[in-house]
N, C-alpha and C positions, 0 to 999 in steps of 0.2 A: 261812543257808548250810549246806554240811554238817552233821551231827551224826557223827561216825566215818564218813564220806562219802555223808552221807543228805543229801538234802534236806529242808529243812525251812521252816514259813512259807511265807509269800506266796511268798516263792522255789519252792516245790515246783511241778511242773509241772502237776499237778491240782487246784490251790489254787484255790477258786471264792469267797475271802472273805481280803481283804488282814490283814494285822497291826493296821490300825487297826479295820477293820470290828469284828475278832473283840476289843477292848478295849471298843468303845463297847458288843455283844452285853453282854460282863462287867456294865459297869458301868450299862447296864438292868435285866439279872438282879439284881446289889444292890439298885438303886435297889426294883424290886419287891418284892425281899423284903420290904424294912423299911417301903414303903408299907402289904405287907400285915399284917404285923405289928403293924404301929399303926393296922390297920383303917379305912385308906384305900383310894380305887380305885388299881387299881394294872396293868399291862399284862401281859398274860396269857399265856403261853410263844407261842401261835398269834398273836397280835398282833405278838409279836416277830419269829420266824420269817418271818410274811408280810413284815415292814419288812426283810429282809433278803435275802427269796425261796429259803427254805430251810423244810428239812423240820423238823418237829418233834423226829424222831430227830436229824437231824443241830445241832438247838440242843440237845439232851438231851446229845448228844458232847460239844458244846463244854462245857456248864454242867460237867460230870464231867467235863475235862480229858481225856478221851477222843482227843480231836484238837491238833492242836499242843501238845502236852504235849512235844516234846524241847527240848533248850536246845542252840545251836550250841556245842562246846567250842573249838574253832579256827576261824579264817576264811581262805579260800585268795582270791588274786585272779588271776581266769581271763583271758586274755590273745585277744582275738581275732585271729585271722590279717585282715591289710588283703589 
């Protein structure tokens, strides 16, 4: 929800990759490193991006916390008119 009245997360209105999407992105990125690292095959940033239908730049975002990087400080709950 907000950050100082930001949206943020999957809540944002341009958000084209949920809160969970962009955990599971994470923890393939780890997962690769350390396959690579120990000199296994390991899935390759364009691999990933495809499995997620995103650009490479835009997984280069995420891996550098480039994108959803704010943290909500308060939560407001919005009230719809019936």
């Amino acid at each position: 929800f907000p950050s100082h009245d930001r949206w943020v997360g999957e809540s944002h209105q341009r958000a084209k990759l949920t809160d969970h999407e962009i955990e599971l992105i994470h923890q393939l990125l780890d997962d690769a490193e350390a396959d690579k690292a120990a000199g296994r095959k390991y899935l390759r940033d364009y691999e990933i991006a495809e499995k997620f239908e995103i650009s490479k730049s835009h997984l280069h975002n995420i891996r550098h916390d480039k994108e959803r990087s704010q943290v909500p400080v308060k939560f407001k709950v919005l009230h719809q008119k019936s």
